[in-house]
Backbone bond lengths (Angstrom), bond angles and torsions (degrees), N, CA, C in turn:
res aa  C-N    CA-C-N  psi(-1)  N-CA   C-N-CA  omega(-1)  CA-C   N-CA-C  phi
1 X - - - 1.445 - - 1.530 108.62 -
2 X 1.432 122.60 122.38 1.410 117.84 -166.00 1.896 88.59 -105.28
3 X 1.448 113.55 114.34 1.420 118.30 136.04 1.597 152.59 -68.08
4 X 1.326 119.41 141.73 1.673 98.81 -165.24 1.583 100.84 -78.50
5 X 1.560 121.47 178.85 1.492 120.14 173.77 1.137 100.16 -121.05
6 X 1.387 131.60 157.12 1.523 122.51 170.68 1.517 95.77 -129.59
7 X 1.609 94.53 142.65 1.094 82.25 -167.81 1.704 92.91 -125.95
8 X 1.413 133.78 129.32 1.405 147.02 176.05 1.546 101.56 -35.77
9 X 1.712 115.92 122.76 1.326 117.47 170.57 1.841 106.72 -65.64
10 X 1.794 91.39 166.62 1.534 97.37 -164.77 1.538 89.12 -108.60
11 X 0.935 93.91 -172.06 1.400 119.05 -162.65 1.977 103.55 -79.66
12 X 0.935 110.88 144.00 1.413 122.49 -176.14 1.411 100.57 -47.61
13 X 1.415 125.57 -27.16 2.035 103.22 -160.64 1.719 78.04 -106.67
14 X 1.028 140.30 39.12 1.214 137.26 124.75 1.057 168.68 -3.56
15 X 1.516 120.03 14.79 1.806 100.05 -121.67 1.770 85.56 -98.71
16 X 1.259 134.46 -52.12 1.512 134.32 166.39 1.179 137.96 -140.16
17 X 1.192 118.43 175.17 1.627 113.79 -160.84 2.006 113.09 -160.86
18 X 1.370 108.87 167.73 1.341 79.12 -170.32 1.911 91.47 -137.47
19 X 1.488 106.19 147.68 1.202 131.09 -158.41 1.419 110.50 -98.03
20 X 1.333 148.98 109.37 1.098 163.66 -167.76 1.814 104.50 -110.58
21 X 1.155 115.13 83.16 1.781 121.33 164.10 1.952 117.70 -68.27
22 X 1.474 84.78 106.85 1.985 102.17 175.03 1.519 98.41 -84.32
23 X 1.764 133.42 5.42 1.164 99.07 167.32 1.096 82.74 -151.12
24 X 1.439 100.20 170.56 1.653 112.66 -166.18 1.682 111.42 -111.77
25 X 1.291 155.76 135.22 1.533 148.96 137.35 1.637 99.38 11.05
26 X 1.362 103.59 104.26 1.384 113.35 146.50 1.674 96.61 106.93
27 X 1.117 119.04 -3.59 1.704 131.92 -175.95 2.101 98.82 -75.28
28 X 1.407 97.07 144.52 1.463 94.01 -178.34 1.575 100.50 -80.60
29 X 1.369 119.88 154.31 1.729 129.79 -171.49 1.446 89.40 -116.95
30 X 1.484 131.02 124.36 1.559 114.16 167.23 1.654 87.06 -114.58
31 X 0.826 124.79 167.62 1.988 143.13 176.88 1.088 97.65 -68.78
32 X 1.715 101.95 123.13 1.575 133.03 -170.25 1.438 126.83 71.99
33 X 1.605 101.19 11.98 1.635 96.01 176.42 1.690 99.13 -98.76
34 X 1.486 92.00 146.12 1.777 115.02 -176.08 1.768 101.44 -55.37
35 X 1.260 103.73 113.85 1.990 96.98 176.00 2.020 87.88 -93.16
36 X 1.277 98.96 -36.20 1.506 83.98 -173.58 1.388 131.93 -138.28
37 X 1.263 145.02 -155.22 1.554 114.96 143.24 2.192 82.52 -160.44
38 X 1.217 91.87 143.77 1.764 141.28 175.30 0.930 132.64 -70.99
39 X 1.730 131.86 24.44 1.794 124.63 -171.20 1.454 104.38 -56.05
40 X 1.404 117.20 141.33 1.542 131.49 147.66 1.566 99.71 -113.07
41 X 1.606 100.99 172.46 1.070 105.42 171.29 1.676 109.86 -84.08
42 X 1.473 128.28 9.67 1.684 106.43 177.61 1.278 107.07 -120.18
């Protein structure tokens, strides 16, 4: 069952950032495991 993620908008000086995926399509998700992680530069 694929769920969407939402993810909290950033802050206006914003402009990009880069997305690192810890799980892959079809990987089991149990509650509180990292699906991803979010660097910006601020």
């Amino acid at each position: 069952e694929l769920q969407d993620v939402v993810v909290p908008p950033f802050a206006e000086s914003v402009s990009e950032g880069d997305v690192r995926w810890e799980k892959k399509v079809g990987d089991q998700v149990k509650e509180d495991d990292v699906i991803c992680e979010i660097e910006t530069d601020k």
